[in-house]
PDB file of N, CA, C and O in Angstrom, chain B, residues numbered from 101:
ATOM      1  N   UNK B 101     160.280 159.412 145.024  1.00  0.00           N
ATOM      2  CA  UNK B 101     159.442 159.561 143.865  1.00  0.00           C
ATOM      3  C   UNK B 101     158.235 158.642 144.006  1.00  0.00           C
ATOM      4  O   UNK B 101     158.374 157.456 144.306  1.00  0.00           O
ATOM      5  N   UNK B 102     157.113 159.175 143.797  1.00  0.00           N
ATOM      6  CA  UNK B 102     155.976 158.149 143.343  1.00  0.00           C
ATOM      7  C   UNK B 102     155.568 157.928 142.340  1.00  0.00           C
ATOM      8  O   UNK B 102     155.072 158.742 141.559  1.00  0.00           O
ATOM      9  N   UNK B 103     155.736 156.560 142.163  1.00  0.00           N
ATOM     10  CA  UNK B 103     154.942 155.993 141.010  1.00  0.00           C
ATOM     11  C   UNK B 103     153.697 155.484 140.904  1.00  0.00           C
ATOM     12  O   UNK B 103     153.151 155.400 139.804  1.00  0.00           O
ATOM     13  N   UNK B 104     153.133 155.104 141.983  1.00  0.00           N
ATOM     14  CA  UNK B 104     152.002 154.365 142.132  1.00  0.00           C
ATOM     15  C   UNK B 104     151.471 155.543 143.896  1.00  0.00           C
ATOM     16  O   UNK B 104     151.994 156.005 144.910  1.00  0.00           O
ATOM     17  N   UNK B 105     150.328 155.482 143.291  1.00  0.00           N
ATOM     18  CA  UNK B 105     149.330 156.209 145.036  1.00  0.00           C
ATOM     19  C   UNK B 105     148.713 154.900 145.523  1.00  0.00           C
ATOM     20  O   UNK B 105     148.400 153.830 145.002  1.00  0.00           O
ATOM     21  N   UNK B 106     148.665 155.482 146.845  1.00  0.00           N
ATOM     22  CA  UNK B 106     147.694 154.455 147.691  1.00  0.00           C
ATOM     23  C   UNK B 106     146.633 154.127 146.540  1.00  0.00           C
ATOM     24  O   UNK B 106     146.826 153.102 145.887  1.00  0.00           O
ATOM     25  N   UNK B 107     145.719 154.787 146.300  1.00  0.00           N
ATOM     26  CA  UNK B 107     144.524 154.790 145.678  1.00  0.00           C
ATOM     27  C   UNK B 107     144.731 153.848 144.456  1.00  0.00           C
ATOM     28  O   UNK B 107     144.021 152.844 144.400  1.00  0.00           O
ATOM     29  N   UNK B 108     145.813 154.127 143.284  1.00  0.00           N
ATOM     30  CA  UNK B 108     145.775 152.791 142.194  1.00  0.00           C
ATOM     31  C   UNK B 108     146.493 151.415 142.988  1.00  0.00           C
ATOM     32  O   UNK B 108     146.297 150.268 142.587  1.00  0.00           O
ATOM     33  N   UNK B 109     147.340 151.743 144.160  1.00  0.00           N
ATOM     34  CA  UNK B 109     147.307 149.912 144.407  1.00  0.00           C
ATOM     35  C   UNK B 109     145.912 149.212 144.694  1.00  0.00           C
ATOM     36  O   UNK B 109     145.620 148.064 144.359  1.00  0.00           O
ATOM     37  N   UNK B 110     145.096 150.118 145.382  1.00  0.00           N
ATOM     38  CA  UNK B 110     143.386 149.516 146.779  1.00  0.00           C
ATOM     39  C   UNK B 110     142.808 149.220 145.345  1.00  0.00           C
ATOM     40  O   UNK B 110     142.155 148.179 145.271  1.00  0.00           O
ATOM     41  N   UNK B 111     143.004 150.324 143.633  1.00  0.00           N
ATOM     42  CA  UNK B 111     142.023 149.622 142.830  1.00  0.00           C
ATOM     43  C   UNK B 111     142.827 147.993 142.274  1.00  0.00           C
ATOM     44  O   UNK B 111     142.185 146.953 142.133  1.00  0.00           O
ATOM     45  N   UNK B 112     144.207 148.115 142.048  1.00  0.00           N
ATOM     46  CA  UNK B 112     144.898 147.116 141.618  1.00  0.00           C
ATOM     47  C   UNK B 112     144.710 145.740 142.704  1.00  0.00           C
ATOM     48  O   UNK B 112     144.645 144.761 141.961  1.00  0.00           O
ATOM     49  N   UNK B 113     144.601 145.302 144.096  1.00  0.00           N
ATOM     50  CA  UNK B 113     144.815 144.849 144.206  1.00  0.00           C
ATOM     51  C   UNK B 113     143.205 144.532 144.804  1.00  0.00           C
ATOM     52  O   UNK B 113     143.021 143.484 145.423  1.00  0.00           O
ATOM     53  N   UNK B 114     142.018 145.533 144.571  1.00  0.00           N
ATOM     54  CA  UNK B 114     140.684 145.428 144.612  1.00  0.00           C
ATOM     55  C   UNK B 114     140.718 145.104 145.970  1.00  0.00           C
ATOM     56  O   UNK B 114     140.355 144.021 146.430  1.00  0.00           O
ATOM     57  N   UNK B 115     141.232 146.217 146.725  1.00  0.00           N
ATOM     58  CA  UNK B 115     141.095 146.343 148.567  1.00  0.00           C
ATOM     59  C   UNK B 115     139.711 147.615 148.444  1.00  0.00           C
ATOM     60  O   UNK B 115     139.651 148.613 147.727  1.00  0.00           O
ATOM     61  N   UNK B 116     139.184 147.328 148.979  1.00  0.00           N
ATOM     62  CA  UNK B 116     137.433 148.358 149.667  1.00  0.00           C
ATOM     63  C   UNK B 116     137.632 148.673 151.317  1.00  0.00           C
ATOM     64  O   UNK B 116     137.949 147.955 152.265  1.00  0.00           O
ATOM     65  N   UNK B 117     137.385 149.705 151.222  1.00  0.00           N
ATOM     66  CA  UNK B 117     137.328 150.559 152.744  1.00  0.00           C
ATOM     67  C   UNK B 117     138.244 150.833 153.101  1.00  0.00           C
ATOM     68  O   UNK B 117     139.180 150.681 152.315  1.00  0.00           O
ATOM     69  N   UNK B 118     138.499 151.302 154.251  1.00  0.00           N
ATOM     70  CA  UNK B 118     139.706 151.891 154.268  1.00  0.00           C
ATOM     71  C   UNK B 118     140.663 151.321 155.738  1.00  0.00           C
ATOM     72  O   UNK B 118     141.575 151.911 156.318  1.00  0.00           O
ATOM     73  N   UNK B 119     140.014 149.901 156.050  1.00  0.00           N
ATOM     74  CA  UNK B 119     140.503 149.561 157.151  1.00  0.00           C
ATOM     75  C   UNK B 119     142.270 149.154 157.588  1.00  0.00           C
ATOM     76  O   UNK B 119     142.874 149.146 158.661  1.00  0.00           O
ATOM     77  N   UNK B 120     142.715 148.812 156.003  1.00  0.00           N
ATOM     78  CA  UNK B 120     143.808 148.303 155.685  1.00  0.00           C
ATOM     79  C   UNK B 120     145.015 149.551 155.024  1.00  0.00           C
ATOM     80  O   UNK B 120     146.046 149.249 154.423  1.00  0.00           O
ATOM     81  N   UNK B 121     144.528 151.034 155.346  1.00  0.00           N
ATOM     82  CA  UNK B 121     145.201 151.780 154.432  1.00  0.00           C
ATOM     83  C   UNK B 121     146.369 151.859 154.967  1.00  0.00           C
ATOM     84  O   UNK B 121     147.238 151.780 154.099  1.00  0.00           O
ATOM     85  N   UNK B 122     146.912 152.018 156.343  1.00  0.00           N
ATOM     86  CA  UNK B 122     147.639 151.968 156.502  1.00  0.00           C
ATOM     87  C   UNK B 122     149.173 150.811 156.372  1.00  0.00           C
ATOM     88  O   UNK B 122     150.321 151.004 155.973  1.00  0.00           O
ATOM     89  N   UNK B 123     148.567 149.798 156.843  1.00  0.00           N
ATOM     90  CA  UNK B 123     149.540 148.618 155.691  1.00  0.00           C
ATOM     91  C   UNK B 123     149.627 148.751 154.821  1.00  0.00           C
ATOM     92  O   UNK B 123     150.792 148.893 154.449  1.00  0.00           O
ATOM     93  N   UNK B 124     148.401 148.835 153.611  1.00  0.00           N
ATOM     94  CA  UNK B 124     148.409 149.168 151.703  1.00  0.00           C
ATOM     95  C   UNK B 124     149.411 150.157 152.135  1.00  0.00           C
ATOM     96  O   UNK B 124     150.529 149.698 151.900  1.00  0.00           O
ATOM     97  N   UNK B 125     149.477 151.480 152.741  1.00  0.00           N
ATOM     98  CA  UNK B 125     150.678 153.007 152.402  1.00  0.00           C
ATOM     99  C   UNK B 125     152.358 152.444 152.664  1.00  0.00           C
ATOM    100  O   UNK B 125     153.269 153.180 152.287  1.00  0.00           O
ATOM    101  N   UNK B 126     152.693 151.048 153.356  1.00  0.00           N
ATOM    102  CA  UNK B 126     153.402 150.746 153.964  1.00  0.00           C
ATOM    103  C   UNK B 126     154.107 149.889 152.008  1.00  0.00           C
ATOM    104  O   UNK B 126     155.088 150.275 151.373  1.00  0.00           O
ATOM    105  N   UNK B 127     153.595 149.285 151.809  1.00  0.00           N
ATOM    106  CA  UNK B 127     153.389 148.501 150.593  1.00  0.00           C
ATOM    107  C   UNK B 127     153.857 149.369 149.516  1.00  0.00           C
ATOM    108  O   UNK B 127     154.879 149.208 148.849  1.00  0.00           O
ATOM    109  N   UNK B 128     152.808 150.515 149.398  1.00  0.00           N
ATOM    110  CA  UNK B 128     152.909 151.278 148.831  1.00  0.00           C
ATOM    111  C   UNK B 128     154.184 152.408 148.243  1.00  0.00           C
ATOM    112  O   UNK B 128     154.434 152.899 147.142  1.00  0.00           O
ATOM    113  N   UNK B 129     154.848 152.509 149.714  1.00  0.00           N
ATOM    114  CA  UNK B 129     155.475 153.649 150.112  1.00  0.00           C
ATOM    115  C   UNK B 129     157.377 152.548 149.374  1.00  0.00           C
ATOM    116  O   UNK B 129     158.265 152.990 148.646  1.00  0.00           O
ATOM    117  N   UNK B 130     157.240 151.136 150.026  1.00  0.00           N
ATOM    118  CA  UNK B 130     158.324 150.267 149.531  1.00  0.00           C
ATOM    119  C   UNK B 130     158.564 150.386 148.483  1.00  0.00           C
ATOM    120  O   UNK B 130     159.506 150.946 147.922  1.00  0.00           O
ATOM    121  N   UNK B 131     157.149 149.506 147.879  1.00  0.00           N
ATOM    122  CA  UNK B 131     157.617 149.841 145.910  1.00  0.00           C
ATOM    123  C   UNK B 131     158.048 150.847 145.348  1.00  0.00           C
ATOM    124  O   UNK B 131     159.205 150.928 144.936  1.00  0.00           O
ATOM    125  N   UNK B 132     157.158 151.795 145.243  1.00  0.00           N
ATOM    126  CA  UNK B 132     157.933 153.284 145.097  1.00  0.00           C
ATOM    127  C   UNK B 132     159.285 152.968 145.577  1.00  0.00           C
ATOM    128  O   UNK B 132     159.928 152.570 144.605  1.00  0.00           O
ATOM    129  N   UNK B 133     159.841 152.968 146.399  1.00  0.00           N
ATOM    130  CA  UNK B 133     161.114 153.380 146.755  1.00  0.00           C
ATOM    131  C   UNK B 133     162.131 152.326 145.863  1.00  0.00           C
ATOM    132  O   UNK B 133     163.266 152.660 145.521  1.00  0.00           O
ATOM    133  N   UNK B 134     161.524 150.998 145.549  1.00  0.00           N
ATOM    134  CA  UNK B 134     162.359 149.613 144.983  1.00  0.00           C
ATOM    135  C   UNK B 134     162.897 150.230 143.788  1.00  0.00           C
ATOM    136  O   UNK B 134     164.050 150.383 143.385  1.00  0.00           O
ATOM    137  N   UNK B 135     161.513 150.613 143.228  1.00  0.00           N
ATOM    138  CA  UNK B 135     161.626 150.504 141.560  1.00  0.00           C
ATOM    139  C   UNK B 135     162.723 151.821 141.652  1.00  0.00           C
ATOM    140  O   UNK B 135     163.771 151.811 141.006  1.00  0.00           O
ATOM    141  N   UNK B 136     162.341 152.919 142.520  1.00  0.00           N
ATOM    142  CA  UNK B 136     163.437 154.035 142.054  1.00  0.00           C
ATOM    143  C   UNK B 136     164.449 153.945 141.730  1.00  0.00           C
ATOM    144  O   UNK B 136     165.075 154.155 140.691  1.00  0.00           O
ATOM    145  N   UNK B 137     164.749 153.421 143.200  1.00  0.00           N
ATOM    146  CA  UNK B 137     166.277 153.000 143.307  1.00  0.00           C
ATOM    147  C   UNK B 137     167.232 152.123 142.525  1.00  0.00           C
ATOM    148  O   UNK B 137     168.396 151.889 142.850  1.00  0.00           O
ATOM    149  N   UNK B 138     166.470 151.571 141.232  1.00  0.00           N
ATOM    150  CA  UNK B 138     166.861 151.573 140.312  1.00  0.00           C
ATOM    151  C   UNK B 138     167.267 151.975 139.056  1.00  0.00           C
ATOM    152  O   UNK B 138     167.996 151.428 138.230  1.00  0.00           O
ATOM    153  N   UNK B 139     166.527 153.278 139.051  1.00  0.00           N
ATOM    154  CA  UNK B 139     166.381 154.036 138.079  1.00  0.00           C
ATOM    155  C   UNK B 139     167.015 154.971 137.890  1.00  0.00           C
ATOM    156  O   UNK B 139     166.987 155.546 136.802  1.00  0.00           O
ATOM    157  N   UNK B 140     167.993 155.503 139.223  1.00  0.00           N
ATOM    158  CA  UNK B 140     168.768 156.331 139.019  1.00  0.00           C
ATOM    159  C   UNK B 140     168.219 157.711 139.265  1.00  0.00           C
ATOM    160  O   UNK B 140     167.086 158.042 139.615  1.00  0.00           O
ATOM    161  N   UNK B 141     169.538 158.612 138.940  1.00  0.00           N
ATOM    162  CA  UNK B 141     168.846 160.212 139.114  1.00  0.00           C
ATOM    163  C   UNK B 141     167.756 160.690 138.193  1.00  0.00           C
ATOM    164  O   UNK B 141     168.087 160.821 137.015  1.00  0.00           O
ATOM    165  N   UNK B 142     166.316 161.020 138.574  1.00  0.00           N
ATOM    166  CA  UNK B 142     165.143 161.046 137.828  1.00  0.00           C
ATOM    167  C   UNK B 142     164.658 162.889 138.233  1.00  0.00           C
ATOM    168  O   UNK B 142     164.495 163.387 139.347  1.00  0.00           O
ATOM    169  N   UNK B 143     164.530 163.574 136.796  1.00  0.00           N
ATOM    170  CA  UNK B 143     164.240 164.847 136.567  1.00  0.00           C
ATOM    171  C   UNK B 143     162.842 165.135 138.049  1.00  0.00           C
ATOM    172  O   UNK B 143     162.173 164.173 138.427  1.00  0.00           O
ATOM    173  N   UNK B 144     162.692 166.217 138.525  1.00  0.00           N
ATOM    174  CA  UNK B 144     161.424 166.194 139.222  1.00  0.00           C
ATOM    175  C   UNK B 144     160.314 166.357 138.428  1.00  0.00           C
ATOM    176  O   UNK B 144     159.149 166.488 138.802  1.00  0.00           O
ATOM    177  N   UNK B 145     160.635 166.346 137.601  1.00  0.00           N
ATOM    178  CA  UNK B 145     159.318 166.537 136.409  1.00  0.00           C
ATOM    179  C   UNK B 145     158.921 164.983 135.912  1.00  0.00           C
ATOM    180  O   UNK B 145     157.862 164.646 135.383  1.00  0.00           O
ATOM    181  N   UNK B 146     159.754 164.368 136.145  1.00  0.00           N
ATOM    182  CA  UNK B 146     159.833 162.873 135.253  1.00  0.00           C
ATOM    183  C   UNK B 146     158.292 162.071 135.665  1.00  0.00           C
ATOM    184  O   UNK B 146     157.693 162.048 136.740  1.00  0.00           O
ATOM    185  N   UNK B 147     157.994 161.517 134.489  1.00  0.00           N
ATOM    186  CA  UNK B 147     156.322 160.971 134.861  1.00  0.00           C
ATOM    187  C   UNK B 147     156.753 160.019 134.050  1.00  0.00           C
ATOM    188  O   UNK B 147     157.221 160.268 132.939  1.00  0.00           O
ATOM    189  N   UNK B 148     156.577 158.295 134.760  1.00  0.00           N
ATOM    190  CA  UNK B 148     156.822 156.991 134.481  1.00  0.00           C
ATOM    191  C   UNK B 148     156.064 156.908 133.692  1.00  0.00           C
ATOM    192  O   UNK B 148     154.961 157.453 133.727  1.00  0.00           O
ATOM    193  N   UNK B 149     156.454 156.265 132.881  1.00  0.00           N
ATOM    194  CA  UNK B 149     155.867 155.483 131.369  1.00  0.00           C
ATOM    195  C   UNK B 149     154.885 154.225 132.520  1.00  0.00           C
ATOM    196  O   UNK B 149     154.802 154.215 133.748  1.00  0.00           O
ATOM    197  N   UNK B 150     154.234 153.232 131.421  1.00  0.00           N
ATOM    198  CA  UNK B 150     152.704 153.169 131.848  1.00  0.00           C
ATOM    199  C   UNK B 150     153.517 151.540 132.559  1.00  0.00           C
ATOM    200  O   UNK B 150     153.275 150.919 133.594  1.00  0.00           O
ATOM    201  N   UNK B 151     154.501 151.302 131.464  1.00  0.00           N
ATOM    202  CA  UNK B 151     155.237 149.619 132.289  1.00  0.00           C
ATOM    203  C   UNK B 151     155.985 149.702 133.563  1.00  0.00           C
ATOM    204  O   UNK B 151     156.573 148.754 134.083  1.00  0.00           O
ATOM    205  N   UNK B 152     155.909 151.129 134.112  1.00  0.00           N
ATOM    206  CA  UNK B 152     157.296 151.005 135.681  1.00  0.00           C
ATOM    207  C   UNK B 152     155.705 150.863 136.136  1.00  0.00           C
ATOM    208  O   UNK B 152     155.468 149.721 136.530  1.00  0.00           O
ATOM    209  N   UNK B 153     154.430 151.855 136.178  1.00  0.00           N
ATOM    210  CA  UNK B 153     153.693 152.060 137.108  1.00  0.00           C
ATOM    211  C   UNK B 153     153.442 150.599 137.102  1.00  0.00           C
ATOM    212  O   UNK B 153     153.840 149.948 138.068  1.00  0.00           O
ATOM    213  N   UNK B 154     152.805 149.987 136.090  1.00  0.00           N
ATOM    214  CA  UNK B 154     152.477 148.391 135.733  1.00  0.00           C
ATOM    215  C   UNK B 154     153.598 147.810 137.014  1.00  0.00           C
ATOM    216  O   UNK B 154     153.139 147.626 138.142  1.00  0.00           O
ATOM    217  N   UNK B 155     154.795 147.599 136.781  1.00  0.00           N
ATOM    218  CA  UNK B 155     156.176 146.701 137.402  1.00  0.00           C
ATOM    219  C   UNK B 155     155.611 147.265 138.730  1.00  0.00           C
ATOM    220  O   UNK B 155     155.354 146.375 139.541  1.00  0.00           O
ATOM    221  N   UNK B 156     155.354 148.536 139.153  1.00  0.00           N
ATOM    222  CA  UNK B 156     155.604 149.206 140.815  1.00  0.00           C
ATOM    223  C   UNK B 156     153.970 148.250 141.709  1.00  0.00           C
ATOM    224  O   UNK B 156     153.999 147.621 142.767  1.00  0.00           O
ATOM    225  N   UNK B 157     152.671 148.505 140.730  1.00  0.00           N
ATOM    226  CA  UNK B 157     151.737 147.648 141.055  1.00  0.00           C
ATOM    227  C   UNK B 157     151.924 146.187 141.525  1.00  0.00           C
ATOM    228  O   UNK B 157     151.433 145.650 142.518  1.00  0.00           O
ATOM    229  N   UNK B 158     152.869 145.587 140.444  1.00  0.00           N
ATOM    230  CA  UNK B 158     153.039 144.220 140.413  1.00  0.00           C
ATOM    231  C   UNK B 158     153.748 143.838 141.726  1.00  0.00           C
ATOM    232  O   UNK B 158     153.445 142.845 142.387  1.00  0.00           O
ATOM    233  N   UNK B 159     154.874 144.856 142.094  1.00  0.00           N
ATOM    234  CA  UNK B 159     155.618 144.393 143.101  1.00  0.00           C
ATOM    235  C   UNK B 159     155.189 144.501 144.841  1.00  0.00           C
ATOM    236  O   UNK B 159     155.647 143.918 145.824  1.00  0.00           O
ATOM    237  N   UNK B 160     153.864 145.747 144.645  1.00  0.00           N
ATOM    238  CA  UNK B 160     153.679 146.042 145.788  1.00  0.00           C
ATOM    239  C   UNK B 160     152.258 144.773 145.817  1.00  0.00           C
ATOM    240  O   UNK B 160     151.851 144.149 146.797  1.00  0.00           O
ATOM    241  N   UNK B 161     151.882 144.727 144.743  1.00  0.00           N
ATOM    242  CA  UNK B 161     150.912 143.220 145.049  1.00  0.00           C
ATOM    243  C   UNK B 161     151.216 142.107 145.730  1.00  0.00           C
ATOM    244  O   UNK B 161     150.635 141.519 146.642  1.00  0.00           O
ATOM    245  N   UNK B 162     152.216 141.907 145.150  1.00  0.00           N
ATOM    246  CA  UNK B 162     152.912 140.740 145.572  1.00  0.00           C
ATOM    247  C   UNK B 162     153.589 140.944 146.826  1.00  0.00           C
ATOM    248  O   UNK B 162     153.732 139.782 147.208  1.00  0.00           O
ATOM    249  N   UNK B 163     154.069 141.645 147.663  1.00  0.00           N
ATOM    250  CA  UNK B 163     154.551 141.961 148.794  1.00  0.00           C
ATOM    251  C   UNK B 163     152.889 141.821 149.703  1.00  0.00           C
ATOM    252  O   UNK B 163     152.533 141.108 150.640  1.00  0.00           O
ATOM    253  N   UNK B 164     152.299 142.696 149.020  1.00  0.00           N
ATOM    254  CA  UNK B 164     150.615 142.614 149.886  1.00  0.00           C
ATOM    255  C   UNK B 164     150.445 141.122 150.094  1.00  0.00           C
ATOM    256  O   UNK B 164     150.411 140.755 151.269  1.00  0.00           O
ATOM    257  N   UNK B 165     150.319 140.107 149.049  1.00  0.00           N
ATOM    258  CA  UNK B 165     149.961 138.526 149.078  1.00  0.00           C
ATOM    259  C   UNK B 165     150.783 137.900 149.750  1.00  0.00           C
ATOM    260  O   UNK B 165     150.245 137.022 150.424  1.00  0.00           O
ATOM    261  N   UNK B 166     152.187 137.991 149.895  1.00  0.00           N
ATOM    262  CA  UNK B 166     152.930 137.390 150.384  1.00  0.00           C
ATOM    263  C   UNK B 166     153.811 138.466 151.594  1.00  0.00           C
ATOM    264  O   UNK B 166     154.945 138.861 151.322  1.00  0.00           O
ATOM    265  N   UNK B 167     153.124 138.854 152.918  1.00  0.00           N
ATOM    266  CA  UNK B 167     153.432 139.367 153.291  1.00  0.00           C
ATOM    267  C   UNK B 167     154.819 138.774 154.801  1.00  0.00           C
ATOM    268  O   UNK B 167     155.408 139.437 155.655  1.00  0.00           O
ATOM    269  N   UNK B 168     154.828 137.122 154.432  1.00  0.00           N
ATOM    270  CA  UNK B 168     155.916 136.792 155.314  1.00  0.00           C
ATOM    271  C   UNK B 168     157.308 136.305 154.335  1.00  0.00           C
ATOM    272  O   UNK B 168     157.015 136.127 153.152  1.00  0.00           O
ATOM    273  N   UNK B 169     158.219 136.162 154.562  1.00  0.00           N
ATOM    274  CA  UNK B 169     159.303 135.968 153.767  1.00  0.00           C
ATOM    275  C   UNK B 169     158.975 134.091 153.781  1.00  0.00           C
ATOM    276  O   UNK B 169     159.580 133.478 152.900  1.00  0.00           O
ATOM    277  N   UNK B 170     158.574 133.716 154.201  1.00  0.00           N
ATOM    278  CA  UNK B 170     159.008 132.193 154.612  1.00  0.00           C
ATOM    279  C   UNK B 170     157.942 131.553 153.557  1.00  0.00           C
ATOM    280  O   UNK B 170     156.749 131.853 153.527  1.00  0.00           O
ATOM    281  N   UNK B 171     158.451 130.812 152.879  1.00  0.00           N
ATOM    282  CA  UNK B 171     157.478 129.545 151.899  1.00  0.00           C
ATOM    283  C   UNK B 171     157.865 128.342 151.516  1.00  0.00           C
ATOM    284  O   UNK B 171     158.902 128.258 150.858  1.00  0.00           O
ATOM    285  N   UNK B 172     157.091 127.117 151.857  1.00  0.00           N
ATOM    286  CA  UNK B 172     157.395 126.052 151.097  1.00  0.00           C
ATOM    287  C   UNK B 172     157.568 125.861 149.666  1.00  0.00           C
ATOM    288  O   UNK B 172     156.765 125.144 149.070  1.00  0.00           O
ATOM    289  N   UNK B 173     158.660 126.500 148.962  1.00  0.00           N
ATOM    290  CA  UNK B 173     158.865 125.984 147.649  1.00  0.00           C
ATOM    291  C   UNK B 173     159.568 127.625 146.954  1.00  0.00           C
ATOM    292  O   UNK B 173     160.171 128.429 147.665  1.00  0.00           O
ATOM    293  N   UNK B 174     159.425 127.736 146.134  1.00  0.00           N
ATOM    294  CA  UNK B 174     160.393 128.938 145.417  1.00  0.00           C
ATOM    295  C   UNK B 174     159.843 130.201 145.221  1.00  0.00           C
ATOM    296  O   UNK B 174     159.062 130.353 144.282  1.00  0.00           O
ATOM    297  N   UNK B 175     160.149 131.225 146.026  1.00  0.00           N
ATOM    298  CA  UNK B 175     159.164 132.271 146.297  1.00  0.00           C
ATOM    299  C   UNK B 175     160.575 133.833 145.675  1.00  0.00           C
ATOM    300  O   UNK B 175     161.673 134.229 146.068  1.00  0.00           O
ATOM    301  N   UNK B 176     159.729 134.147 144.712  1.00  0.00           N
ATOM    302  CA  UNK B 176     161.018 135.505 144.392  1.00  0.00           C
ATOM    303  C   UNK B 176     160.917 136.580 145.189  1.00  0.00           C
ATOM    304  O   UNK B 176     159.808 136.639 145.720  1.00  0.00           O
ATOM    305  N   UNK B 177     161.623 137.425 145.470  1.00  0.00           N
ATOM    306  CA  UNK B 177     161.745 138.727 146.036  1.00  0.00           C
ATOM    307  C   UNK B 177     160.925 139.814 145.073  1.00  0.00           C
ATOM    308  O   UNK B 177     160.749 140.915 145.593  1.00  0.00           O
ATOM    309  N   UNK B 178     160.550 139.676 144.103  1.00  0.00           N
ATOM    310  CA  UNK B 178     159.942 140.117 143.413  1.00  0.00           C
ATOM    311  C   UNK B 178     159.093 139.510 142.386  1.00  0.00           C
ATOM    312  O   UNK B 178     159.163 138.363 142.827  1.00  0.00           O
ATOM    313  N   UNK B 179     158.406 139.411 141.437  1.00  0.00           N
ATOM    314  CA  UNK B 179     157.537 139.153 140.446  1.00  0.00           C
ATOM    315  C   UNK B 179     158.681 138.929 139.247  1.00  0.00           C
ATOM    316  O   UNK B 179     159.619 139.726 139.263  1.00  0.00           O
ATOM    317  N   UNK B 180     158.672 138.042 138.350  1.00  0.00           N
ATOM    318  CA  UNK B 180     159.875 138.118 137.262  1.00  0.00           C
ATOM    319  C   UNK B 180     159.641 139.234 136.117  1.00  0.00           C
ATOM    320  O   UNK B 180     160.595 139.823 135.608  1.00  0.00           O
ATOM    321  N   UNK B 181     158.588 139.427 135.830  1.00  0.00           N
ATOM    322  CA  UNK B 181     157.825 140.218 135.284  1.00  0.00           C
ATOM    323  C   UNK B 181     158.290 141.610 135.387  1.00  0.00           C
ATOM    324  O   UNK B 181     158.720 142.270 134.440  1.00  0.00           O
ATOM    325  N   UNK B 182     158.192 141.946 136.410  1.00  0.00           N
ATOM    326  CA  UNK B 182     158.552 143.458 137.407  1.00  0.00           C
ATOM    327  C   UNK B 182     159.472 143.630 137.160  1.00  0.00           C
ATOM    328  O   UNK B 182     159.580 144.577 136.381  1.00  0.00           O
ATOM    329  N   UNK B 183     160.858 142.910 137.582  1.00  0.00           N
ATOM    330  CA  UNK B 183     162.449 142.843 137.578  1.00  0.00           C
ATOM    331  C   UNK B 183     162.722 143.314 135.758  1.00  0.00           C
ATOM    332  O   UNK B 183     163.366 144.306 135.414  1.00  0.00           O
ATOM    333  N   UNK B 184     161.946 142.164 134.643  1.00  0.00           N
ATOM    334  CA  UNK B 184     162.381 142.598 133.460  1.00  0.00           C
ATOM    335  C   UNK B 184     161.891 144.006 132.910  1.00  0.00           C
ATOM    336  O   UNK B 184     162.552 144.587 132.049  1.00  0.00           O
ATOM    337  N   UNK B 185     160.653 144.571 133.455  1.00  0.00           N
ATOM    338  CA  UNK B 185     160.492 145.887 132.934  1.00  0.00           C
ATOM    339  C   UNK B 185     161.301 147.305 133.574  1.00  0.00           C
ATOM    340  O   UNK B 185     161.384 148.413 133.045  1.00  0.00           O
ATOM    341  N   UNK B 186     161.994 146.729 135.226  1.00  0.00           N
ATOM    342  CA  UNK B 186     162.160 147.429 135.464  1.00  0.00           C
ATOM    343  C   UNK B 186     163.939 147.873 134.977  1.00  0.00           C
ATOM    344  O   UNK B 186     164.512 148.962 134.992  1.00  0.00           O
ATOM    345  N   UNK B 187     164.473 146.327 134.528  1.00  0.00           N
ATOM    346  CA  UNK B 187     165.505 146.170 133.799  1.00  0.00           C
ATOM    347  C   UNK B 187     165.834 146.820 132.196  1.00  0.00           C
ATOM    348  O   UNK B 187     166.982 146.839 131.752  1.00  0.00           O
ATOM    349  N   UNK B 188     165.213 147.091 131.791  1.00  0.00           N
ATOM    350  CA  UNK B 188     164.356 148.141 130.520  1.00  0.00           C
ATOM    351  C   UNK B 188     164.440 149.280 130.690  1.00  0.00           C
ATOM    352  O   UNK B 188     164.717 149.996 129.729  1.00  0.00           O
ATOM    353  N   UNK B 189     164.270 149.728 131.726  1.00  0.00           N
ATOM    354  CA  UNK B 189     163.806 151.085 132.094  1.00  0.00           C
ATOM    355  C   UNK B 189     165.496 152.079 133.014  1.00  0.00           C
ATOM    356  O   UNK B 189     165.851 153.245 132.842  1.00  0.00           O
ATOM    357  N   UNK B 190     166.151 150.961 133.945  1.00  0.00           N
ATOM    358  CA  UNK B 190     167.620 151.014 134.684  1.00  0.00           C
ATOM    359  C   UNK B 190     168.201 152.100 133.978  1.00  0.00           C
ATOM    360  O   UNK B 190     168.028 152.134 132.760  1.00  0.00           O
ATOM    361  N   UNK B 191     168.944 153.104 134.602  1.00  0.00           N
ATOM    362  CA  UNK B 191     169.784 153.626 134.084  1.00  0.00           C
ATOM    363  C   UNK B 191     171.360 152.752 134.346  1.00  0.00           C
ATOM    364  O   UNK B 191     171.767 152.642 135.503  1.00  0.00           O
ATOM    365  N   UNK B 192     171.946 152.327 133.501  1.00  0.00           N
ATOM    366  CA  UNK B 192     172.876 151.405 134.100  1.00  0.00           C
ATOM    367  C   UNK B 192     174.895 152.552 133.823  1.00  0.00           C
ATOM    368  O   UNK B 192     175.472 153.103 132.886  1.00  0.00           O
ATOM    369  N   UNK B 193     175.053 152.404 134.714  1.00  0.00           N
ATOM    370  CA  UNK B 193     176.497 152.907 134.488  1.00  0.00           C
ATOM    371  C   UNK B 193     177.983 151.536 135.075  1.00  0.00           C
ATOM    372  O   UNK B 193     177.765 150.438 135.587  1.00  0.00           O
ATOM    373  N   UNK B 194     178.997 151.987 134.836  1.00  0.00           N
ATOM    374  CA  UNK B 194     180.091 151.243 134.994  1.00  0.00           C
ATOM    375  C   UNK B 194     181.182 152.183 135.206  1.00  0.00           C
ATOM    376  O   UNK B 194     182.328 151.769 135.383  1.00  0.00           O
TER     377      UNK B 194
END
């Protein structure tokens, strides 16, 4: 499923030209897949409310900025931000 296109991360994260598209689609292509896979089985019709696209931006930003795992000091796997909207949104079963 996509939630976010190449095209709203390059405006979200204010990338110009197109030298980097292929990393941005790489970025791109993750989030999409993060946020889904939380969300459970989703209609093919289903069109994300405006806070997953928001959470899917946030997370593929932050993967763009921080593109090595390794940091001096406390670095999340995600944005906290991201995690709670996308926690909102979970289809959760037991």
């Amino acid at each position: 499923m996509e939630l976010i296109t190449l095209a709203q991360f390059k405006a979200h994260a204010r990338i110009d030209g197109t030298d980097e598209d292929a990393a941005a689609q790489v970025k791109v292509d993750a989030a999409n897949s993060y946020v889904s896979s939380f969300l459970g089985t989703l209609a093919p019709d289903y069109v994300a409310p405006d806070e997953l696209v928001q959470a899917t931006l946030l997370i593929a930003s932050h993967w763009w900025e921080h593109r090595e795992t390794t940091f001096a000091g406390n670095l999340l796997d995600i944005p906290l931000d991201a995690s709670e909207i996308i926690a909102n949104h979970r289809e959760w079963s037991f």
